[in-house]
N, C-alpha and C positions, 0 to 999 in steps of 0.2 A: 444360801449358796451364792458365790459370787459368778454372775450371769458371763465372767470368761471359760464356764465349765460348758453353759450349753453349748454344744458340740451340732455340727451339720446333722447327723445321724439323727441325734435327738428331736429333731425339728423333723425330718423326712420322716420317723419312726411313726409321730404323732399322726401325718396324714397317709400314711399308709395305715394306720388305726381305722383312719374314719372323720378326723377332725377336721373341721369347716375351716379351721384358723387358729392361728397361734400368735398369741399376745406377749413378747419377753418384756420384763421391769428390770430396767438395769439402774444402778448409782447414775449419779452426773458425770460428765465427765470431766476429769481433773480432782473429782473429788472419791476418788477411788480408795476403800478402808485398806487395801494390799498394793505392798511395793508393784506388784502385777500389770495394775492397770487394765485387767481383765474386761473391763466396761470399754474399751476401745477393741480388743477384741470382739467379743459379742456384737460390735457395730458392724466389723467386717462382715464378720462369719453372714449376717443377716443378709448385707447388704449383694454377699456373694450367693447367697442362699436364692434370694429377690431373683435375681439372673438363672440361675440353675431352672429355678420354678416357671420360668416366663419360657425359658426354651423347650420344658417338655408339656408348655402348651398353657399353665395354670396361672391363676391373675395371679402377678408378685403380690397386692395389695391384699393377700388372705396371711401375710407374715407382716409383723409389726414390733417396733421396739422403742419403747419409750424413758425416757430417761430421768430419775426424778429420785428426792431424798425420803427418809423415812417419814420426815414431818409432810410430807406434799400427799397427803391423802387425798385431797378434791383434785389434784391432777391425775392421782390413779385411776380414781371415778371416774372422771369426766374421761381419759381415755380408754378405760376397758369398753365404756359404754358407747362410745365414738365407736369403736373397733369391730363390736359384736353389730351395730345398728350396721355398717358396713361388710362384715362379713356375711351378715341377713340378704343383703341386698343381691351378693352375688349368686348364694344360693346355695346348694349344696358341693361338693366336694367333686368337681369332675362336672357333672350334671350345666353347674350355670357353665358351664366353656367346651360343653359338648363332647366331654369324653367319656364312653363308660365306661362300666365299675371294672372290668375283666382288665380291658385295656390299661387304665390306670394304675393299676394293682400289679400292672405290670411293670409300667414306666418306672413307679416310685421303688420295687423289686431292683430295678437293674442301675438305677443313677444310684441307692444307698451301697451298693459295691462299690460303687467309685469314690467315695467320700474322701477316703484316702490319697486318693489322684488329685482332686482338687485341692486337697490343702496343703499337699506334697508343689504343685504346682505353682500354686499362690503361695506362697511361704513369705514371701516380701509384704508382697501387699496388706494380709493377712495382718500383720503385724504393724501397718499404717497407726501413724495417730493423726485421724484427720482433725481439723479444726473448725469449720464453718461445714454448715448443711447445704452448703452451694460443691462441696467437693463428695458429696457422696455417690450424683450419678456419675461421675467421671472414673469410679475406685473401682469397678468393674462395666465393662460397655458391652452391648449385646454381640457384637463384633467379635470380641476376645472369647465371648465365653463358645460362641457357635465355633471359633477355630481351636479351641478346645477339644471340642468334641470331634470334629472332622480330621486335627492333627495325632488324635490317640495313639499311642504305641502300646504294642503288647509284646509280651519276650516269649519263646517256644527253646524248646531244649532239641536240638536233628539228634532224634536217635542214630543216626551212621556214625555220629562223633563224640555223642557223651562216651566217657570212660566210668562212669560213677565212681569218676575222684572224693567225689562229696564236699566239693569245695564249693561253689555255690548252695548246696544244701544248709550248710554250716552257718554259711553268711547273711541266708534267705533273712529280712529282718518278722515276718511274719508266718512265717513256718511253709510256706505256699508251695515246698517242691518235696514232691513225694521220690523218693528214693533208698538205696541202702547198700553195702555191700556187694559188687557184680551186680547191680542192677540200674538200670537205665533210667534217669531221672526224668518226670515230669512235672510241669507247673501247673497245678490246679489255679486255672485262669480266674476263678472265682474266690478265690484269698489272695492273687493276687494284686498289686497296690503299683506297678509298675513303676517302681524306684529305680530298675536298672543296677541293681547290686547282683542279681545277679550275673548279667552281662559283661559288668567291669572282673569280678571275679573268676569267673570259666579263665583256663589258664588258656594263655593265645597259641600254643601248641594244639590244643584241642579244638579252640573254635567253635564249640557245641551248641553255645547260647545265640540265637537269633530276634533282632530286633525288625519288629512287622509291622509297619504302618500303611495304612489305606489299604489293606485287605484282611481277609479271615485268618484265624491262625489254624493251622494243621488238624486234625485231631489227633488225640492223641493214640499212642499205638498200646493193643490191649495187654492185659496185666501178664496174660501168660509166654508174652514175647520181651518182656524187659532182663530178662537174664543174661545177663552177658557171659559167653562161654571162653574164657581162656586160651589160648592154645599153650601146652606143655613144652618146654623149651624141651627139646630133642638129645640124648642123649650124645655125648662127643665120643 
């Protein structure tokens, strides 16, 4: 499998398993078997990953990626076994950096929601083809990634103004808004990926969709009040 498949999720899934660390083997770079160049991805992904990891607390150095051809089997060796003698050292998963299991299981819970957000965000970068290992801590800085998080946006539907046009519904690109005919739409914050599609979409007559940063979003209003009653135009 060409290692521009591993995916953030895929990495976060493993240590929300349980895994002490995770070791990616990727081709060389430049000498990539697909037009893709997929091994420049996987650099990012990691390298964005490293960051992600160090902000909810966890040593980046339990994620590694090493890069090497099918004949270089003493570099696979010699780094798997660098990697694991290293990932020994720091200990168990949470434990060597003082976080427990509850907590953790938490943290790793609510950032693989946002995977989406990150690569929706980093979309440029992501797609870097660095050249030299002198530009890889510069490709994500702890800086960016903390104003990441503190600059989050999240979208809320004001019940007083949805019409359940269903025209953000339609548009939603990961199905995240529950709604239907006369009824009052809302975004299950938890599919959602905050692309802002549907924001741009709500027609500006309505106004419905609302963009929230640096506070809670609403909760949502309960299921047996999303009806929207008509009034019957009035006989002439």
């Amino acid at each position: 499998m060409c290692s521009g498949r591993v995916d953030m999720s895929f990495v976060l899934r493993a240590f929300l398993n349980g895994i002490d660390g995770v070791f990616i083997g990727a081709c060389r770079l430049n000498e990539c078997n697909y037009v893709t160049q997929g091994n420049y991805h996987a650099l990012n992904m990691v390298l964005l990953s490293k960051r992600v990891l160090e902000h909810m607390g966890l040593n980046p150095e339990r994620l590694k990626i090493e890069f090497m051809s099918a004949a270089d089997a003493n570099i696979f060796a010699e780094g798997v076994n660098a990697f694991v003698k290293k990932v020994k050292s720091l200990g168990p998963l949470g434990e060597g950096e003082g976080i427990n299991r509850h907590e953790l299981k938490s943290r790793l819970v609510e950032i693989s929601k946002l995977v989406p957000y990150f690569k929706m965000a980093n979309q440029e970068k992501l797609a870097s083809h660095l050249k030299t290992p002198e530009e890889y801590d510069g490709l994500f800085t702890k800086e960016e990634i903390d104003r990441l998080f503190t600059e989050m946006v999240s979208y809320y539907i004001d019940p007083e103004k949805c019409q359940a046009c269903m025209t953000c519904l339609r548009r939603c690109p990961v199905e995240a808004i529950v709604g239907g005919k006369n009824r009052i739409h809302v975004i299950d914050q938890d599919k959602c990926i905050k692309c802002g599609t549907c924001f741009e979409a709500c027609p500006p007559r309505f106004g419905a969709v609302k963009k929230i940063s640096g506070e809670p979003v609403p909760a949502p209003i309960p299921e047996e009040k999303r009806t929207i009653v008509r009034k019957s135009k009035e006989a002439s």
